[in-house]
N, C-alpha and C positions, 0 to 999 in steps of 0.2 A: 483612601481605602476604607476608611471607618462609616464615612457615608456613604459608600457604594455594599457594606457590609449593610447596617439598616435598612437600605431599598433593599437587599435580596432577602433580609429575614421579613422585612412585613407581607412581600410578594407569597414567600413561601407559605406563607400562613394560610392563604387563598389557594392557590394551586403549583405544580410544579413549574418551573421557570427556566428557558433556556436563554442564556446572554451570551450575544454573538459580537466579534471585535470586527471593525471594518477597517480599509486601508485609512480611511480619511482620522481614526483613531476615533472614531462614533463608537457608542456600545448601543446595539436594539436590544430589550428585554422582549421576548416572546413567551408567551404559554408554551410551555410543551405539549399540547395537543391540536396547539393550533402550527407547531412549525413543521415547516417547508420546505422542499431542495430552493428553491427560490429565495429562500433567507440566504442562503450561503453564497451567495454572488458577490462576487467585490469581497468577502470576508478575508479575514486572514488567522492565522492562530491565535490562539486565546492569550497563550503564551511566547515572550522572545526568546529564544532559543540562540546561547551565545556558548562557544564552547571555549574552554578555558584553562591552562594548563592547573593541575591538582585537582579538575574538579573529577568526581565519584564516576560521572556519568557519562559514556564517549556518545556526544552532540553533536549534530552538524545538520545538511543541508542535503539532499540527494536530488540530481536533474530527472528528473521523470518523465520517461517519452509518451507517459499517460497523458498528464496535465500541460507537457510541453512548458515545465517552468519548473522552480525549485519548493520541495517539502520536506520543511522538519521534522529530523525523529532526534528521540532525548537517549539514546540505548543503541548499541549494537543488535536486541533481539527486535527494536523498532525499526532497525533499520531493513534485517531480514525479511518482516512481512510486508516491508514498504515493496522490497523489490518482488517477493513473489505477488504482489498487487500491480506491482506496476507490469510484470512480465505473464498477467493471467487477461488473455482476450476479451474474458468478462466483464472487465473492470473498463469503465468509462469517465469516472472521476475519480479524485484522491483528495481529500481533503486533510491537512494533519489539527490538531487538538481545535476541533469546529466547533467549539461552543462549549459555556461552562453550564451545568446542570446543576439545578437548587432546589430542592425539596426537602419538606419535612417528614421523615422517619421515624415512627415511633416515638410521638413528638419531638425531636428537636432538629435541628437544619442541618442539611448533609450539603456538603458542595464535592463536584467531580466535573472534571476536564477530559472526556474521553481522550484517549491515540489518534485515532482514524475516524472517516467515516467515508467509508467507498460506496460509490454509483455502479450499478450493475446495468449493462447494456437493455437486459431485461426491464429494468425500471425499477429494480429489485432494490433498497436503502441498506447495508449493512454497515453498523456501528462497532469497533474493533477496539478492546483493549489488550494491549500485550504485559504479559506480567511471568517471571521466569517460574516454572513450575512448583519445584521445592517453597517459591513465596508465595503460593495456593496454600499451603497447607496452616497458615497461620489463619485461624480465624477472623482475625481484625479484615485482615487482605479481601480474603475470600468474601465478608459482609459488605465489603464496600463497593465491591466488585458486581455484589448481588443487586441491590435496588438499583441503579445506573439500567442492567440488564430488564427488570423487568419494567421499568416506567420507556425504554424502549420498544420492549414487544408489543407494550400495551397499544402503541402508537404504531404498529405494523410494521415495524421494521424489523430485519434481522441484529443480535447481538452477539456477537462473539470472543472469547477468552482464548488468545492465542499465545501459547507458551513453544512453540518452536516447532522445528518441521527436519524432514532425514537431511541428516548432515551431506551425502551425494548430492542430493538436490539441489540444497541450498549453495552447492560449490559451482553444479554446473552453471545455476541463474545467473550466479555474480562472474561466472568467465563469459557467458551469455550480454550478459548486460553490457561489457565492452564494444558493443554492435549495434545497440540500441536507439543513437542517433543518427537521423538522417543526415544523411553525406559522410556519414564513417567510412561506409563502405559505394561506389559512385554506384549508382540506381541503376546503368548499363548491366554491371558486370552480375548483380544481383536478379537482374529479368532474365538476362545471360544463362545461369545458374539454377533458375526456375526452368527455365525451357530445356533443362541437357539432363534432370534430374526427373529418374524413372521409380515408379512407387514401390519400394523393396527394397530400392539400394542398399547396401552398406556403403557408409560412409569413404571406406576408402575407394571403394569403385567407382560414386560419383566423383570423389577429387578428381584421379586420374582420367576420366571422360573427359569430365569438365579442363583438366590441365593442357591434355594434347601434349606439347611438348613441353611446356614450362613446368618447373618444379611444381607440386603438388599445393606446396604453402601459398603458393601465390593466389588460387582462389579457394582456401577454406574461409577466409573472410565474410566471402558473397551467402557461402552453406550457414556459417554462424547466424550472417543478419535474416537469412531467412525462417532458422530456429528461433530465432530473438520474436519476428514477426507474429509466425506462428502458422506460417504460409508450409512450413515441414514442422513435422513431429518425431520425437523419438520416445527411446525409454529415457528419462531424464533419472532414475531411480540408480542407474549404473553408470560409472564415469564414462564421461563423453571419449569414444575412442575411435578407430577406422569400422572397428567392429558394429558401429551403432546403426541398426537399421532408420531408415528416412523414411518416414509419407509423407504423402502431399496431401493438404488440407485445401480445400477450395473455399 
């Protein structure tokens, strides 16, 4: 590490420097002006992420029907914007800690390992760190928090400081996200479900359409994975109940 320290201070001395980790355990040093969604191929996090009984921080792994494979977050409130990324239509990739950022600040070397960095279908680059609010209010936090953001914009991408989101919300995604993998629910009964589901519904009136004679429970399943989709919309702001109007998104 003491010699991977010297390459990033002499680099830094010259220009900002992004160092990216790949599966094969390669590290590319890049300019930050000159990097790329193209860098991030084959990459992996910068960091291993091992969760461990006593340790501080709940770690783990989340399957994400974004990227169709597994990404680490280091925090319960990384884990919430993993899923509202992974549950927002917009989002096209999911990258978790893509790269360590080296610069020097007001002379001296600053290093940072972003959270995130999600692809937007638009082509849109948005880099994300999550940090729980009340830990904004510490100056150290908030500076370090700062240059990462602006040597990002300067490079056109978007930056963003995500300290959490309405508590409803965040409930309905995570009972949402149980539907989230293909073949949870068999593809039939979900096309099924799309075709019987008229725009206004309330929820409990498509159940019973869609039920006929069987209990209701048996196809809210198909309704879920289609809110999961994004193929139906509701108000996600209020818990999910019979009362929740449905549209259909084309």
């Amino acid at each position: 590490m003491a010699g991977q320290d010297v390459v990033e201070a002499r680099r830094s001395r010259e220009v900002p420097m992004a160092f990216v980790r790949y599966a094969d355990e390669s590290v590319r040093e890049i300019p930050f002006a000159r990097l790329r969604l193209a860098d991030f191929a084959e990459s992996v996090p910068w960091r291993r992420v091992r969760s461990m009984h006593g340790n501080a921080h709940y770690s783990g792994t989340y399957a994400s029907a974004t990227t169709r494979g597994h990404v680490v977050y280091e925090s319960r409130l990384e884990l919430a914007r993993l899923l509202l990324a992974d549950f927002d239509p917009a989002v096209e990739q999911i990258f978790a800690q893509p790269c360590r950022m080296v610069a020097r600040i007001d002379g001296q070397v600053r290093r940072h390992v972003p959270d995130f960095l999600l692809v937007m279908r638009s082509g849109t680059v948005r880099v994300v760190n999550v940090k729980p609010a009340d830990h904004l209010q510490d100056p150290k936090i908030a500076e370090a928090l700062a240059w990462p953001g602006e040597l990002v914009e300067q490079h056109g991408w978007e930056y963003e400081i995500w300290s959490g989101a309405d508590p409803v919300l965040l409930e309905n995604v995570r009972f949402l996200a149980a539907y989230r993998r293909p073949g949870t629910v068999p593809k039939p009964e979900i096309e099924r479900a799309w075709q019987n589901v008229v725009d206004g519904d309330q929820m409990a009136i498509a159940e019973r359409r869609l039920a006929g004679d069987r209990p209701t429970y048996e196809v809210r399943p198909a309704l879920m994975a289609l809110l999961w989709s994004g193929r139906l919309v509701t108000d996600l702001s209020r818990p999910l109940s019979g009362d929740a109007v449905l549209r259909r998104c084309v």
